[in-house]
C-alpha positions in Angstrom: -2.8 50.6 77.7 1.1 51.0 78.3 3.1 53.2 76.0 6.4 51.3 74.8 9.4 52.9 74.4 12.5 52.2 72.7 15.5 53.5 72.5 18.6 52.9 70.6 22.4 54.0 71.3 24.6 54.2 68.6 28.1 54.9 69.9 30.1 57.3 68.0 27.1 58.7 66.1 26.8 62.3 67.1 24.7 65.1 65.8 27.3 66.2 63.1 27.2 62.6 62.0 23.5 62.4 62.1 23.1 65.8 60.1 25.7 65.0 57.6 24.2 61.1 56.8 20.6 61.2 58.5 19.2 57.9 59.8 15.6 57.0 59.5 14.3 60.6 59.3 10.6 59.1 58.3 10.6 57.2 61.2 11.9 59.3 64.0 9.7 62.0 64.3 11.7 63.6 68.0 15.7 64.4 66.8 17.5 67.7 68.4 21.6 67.6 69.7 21.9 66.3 73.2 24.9 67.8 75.4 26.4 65.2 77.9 28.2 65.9 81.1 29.0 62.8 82.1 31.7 61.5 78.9 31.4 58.3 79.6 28.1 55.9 78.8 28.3 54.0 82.0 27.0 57.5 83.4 24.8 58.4 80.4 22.6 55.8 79.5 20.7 55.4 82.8 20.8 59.2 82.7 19.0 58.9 79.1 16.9 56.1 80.4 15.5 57.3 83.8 16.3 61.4 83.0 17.9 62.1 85.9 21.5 62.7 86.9 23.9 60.1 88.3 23.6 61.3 92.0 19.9 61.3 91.7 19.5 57.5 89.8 23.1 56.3 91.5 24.3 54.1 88.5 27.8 55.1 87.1 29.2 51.9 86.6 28.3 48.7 84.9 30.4 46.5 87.2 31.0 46.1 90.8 33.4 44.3 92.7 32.0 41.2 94.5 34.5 38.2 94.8 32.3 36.3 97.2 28.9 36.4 94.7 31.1 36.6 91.8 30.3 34.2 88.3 34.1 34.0 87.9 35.4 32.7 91.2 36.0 29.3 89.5 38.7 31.0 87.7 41.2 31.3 90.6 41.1 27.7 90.5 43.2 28.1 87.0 45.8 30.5 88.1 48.1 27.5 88.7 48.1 26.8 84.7 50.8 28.4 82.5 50.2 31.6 81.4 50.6 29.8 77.6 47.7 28.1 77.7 45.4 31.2 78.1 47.4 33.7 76.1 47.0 31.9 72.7 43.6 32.6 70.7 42.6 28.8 70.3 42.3 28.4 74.2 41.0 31.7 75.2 38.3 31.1 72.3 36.9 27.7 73.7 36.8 28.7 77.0 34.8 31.9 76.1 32.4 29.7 73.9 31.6 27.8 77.1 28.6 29.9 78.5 
């Protein structure tokens, strides 16, 4: 049988925090303070996940540059629009709502 793991990342919630409020005590059984080097979750989390260091799993960042594979490309296509349109909530709101 596989063992399942889960983890959950709480941003901002950091051992003085977890001391001073608790979360869940009954059902986390594993808590001790963690000490990252890396400041910035982009290099953390697949440091938590895989337990290795960033020049061992190679992930820092989330995003990568790629015009030509890119989901957005379509959007260069709308550069010739008025700034106006896209800089009021209304507009910005339906586009997002599209995917």
């Amino acid at each position: 049988m596989k063992k399942l793991s889960l983890f959950v990342f709480i941003d901002g919630f950091g051992w003085q925090v977890y001391n001073k409020h608790g979360f869940n005590h009954k059902a986390i059984d594993t808590r001790k303070k963690l000490k990252t080097t890396f400041g910035f979750s982009s290099g953390a989390d697949p440091s938590i996940l895989t337990g290795r260091y960033p020049n061992e799993h190679t992930h820092w960042s989330s995003f990568y540059y790629d015009p030509k594979n890119s989901p957005f490309k379509f959007c260069k296509y709308l550069s010739f629009l008025p700034k106006r349109i896209f800089d009021r909530f209304r507009p910005r709101h339906c586009f997002k709502k599209r995917d």
